[in-house]
C-alpha positions as CSV (number, residue, x, y, z in Angstrom):
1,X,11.1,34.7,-1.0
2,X,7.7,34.1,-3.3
3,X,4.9,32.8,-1.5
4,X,4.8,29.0,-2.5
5,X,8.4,29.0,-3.5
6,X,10.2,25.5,-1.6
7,X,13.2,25.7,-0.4
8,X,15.4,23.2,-3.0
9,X,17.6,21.7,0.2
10,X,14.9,20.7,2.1
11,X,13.2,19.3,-0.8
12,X,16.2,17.3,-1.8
13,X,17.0,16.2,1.7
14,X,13.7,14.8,2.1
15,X,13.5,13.2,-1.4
16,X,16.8,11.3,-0.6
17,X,15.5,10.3,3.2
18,X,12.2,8.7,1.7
19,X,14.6,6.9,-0.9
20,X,16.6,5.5,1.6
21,X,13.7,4.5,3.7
22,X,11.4,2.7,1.1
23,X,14.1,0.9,-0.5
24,X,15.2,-0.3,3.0
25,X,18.8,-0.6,1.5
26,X,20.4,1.3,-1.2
27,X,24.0,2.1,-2.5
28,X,24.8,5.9,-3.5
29,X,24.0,5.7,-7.0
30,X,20.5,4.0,-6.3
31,X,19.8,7.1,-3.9
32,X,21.0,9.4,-6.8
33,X,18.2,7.7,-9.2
34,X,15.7,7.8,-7.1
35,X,15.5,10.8,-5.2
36,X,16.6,12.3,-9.0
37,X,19.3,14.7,-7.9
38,X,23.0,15.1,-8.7
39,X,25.2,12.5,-7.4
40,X,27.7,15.2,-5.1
41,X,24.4,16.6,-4.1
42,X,23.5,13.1,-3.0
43,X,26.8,12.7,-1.0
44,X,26.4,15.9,0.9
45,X,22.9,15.1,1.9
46,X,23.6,11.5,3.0
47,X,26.5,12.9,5.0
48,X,24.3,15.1,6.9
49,X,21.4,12.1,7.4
50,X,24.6,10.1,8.4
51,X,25.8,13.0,11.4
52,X,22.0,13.7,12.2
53,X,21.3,9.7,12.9
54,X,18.6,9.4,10.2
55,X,20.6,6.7,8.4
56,X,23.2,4.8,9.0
57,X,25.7,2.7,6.4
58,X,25.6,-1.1,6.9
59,X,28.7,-3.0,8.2
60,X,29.8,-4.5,5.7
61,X,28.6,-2.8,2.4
62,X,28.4,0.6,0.8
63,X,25.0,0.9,1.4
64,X,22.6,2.9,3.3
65,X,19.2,2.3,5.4
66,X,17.2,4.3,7.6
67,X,17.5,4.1,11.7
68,X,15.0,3.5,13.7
69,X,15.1,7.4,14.7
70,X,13.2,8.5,11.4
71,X,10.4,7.2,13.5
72,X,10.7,10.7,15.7
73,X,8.9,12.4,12.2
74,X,5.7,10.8,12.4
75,X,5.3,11.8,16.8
76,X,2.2,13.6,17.0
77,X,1.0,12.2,14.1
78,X,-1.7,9.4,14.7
79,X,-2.2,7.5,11.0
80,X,-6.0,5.9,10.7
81,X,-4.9,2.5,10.1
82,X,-8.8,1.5,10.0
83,X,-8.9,1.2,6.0
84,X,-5.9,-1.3,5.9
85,X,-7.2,-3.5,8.7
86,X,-10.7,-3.6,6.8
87,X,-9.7,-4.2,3.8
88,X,-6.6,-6.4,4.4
89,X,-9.3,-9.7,4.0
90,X,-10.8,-8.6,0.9
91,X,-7.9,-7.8,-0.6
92,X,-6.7,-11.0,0.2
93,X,-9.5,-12.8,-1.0
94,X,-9.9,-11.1,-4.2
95,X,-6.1,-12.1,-4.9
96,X,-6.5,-15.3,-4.4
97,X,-9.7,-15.7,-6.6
98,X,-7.8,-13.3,-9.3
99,X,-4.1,-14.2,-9.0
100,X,-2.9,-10.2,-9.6
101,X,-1.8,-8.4,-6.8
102,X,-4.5,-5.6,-5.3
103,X,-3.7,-2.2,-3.6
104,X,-5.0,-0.1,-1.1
105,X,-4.0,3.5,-1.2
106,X,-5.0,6.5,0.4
107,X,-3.9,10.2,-0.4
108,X,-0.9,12.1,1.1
109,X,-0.4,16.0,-0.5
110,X,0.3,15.5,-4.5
111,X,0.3,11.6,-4.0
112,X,-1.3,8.1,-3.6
113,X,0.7,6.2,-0.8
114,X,0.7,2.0,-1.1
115,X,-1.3,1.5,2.5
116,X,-1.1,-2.6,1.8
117,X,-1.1,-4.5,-1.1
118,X,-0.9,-8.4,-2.2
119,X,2.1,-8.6,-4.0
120,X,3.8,-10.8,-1.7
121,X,1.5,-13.6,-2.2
122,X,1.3,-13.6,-5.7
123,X,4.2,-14.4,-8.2
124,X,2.2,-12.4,-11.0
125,X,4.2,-9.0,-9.7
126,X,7.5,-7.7,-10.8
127,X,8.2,-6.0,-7.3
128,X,6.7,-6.5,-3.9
129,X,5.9,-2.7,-3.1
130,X,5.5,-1.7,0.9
131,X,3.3,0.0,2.3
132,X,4.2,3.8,2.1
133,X,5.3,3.8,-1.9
134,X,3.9,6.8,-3.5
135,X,3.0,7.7,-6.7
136,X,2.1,10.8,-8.4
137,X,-1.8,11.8,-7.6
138,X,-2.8,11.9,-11.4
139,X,-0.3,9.7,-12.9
140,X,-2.1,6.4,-11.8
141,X,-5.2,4.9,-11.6
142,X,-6.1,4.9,-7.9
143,X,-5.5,8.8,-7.7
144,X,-7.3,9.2,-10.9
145,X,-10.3,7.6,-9.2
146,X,-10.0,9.4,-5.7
147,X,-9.9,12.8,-8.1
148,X,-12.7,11.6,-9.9
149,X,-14.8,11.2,-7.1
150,X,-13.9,13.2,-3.7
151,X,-15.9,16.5,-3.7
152,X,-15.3,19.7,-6.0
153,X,-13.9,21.5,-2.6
154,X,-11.4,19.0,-1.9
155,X,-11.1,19.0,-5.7
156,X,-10.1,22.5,-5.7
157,X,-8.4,22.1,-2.3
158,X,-5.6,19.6,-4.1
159,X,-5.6,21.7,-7.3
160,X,-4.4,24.5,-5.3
161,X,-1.5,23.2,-3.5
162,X,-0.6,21.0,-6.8
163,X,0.1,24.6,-8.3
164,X,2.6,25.5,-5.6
165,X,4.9,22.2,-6.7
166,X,6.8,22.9,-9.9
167,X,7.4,19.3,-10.7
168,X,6.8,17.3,-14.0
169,X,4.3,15.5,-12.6
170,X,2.6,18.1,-10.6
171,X,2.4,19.9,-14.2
172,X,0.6,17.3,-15.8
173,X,-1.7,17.0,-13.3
174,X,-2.3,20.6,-13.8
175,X,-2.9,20.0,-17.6
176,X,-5.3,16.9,-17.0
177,X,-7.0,18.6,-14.5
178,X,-8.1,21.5,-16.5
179,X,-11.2,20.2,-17.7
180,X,-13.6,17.8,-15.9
181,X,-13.9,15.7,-19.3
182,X,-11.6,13.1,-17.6
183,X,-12.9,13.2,-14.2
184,X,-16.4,12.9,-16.0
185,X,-15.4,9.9,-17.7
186,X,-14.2,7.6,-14.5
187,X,-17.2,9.0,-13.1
188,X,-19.5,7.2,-15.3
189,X,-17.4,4.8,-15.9
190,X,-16.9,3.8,-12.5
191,X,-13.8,2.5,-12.2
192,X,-10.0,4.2,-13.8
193,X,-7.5,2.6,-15.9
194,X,-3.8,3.8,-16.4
195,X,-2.0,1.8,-19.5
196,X,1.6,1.3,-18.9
197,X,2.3,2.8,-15.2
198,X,5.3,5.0,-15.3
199,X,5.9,5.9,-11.9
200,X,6.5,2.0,-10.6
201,X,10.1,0.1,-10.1
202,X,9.4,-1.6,-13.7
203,X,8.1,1.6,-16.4
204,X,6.1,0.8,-18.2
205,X,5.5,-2.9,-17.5
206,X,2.3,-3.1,-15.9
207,X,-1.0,-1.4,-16.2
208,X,-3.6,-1.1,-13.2
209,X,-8.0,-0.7,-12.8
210,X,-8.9,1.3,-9.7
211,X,-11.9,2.1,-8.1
212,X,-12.7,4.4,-5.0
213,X,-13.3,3.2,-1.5
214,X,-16.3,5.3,0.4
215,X,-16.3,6.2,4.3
216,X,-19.6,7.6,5.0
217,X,-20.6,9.0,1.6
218,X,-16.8,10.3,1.2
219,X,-13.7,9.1,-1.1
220,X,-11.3,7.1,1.2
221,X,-9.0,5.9,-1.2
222,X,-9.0,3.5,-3.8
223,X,-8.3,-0.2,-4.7
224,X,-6.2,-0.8,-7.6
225,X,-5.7,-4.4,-9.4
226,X,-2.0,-4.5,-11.1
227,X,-1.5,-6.9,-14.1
228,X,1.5,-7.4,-16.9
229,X,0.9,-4.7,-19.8
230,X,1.9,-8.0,-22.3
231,X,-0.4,-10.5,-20.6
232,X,-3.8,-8.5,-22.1
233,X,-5.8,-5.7,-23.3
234,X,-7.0,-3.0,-21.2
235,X,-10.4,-3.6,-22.5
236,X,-10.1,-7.7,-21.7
237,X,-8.7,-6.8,-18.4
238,X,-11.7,-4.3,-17.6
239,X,-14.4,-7.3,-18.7
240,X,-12.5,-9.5,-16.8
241,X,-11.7,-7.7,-13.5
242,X,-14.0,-4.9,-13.0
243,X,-16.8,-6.3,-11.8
244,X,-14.8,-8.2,-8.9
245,X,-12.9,-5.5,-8.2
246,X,-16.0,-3.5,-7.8
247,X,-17.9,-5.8,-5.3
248,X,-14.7,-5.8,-3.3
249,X,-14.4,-2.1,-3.2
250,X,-18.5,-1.8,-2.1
251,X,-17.7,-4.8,0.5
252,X,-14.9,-2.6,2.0
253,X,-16.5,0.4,1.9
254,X,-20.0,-0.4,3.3
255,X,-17.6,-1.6,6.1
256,X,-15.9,1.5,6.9
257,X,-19.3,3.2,6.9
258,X,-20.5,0.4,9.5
259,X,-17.5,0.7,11.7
């Protein structure tokens, strides 16, 4: 087989057991949209989650959710759960000062991964996304701001193994990547903006600012503030939000640094 070539069953398998386990609950046809493979595919591979223990179906409904056994994939694997528990009160502050919801993400491979978020405690938010949501690395703000600023080794480092994906979204973040004009941008900006997020439960209804969090001199991840693409500008939401969403971000990071 070519060097870098997946193997489409595993990839599908594992597409449909992170469905299942973010949306906590989901019929057949919900799997088949998010996991984006054919509905018999679906069936087979739910069948074998199903014999394996993975999932289970509920009682009394055609639906499926993950067992507590999915739990066995991440022994060995100790997760820094330092940014959340530093950040969680300035989050929570700047929501309640702001009113839209704030995000902490970190990166995992091609993606930014919903560490915690405010969501919950606002009722400016179409969906309540849990920690472990993922969105594609250059298709939203927060990755676009840990791009922007990690170092040109780990730049090249992701770059790389986006290459060995052939996914849409892996293929624009190819194209976007291939010059620094971008990158140089946020850079001097400061902070990144995506209009109209795609890859959310609601396309194309809200847009996000983000700005990386610093450990020691190094990108940890990024805060992201998420407001209604109706509700204003881009530009009125940068004049209004930045600077706030800045002071947060150097609050959080100057205490990861301290820790």
């Amino acid at each position: 087989m070519e060097k870098g070539v997946p193997i489409r069953a595993i990839s599908r398998g594992l597409a449909v057991l992170q469905s299942v386990n973010r949306g906590h609950s989901l019929s057949m046809m919900e799997i088949c949209k998010h996991a984006k493979i054919p509905y018999p595919t679906a069936c087979r591979i739910v069948q074998t989650l199903l014999h394996e223990g993975m999932i289970e179906r509920e009682p009394s409904r055609k639906r499926y959710r993950a067992t507590a056994l999915v739990q066995s994939l991440a022994s060995g694997f100790h997760d820094e759960d330092q940014l959340v528990s530093v950040a969680r009160p300035h989050i929570v502050g700047l929501c309640e000062k702001l009113l839209w919801p704030i995000s902490v993400t970190s990166r995992v491979g091609p993606h930014m991964m919903v560490r915690d978020s405010t969501h919950a405690m606002t009722s400016l938010t179409l969906t309540n996304y849990y920690p472990g949501f993922t969105l594609p690395l250059m298709e939203c703000s927060t990755g676009q701001a840990y791009m922007a600023f990690c170092t040109d080794d780990q730049r090249e480092h992701i770059l790389d193994g986006l290459k060995q994906i052939d996914g849409s979204a892996e293929r624009m973040a190819g194209l976007l990547l291939a010059n620094d004009s971008l990158l140089r941008q946020i850079r001097a900006n400061g902070y990144a903006t995506f209009a109209r997020n795609l890859y959310t439960d609601t396309p194309g209804k809200t847009s996000s600012i983000a700005v990386p969090l610093f450990k020691d001199g190094q990108v940890a991840g990024a805060i992201a503030l998420i407001f209604f693409a109706v509700a204003m500008s881009m530009e009125k939401a940068i004049e209004q939000f930045f600077e706030p969403l800045k002071a947060t971000a150097d609050r959080i990071s100057a205490e990861l640094s301290s820790a």
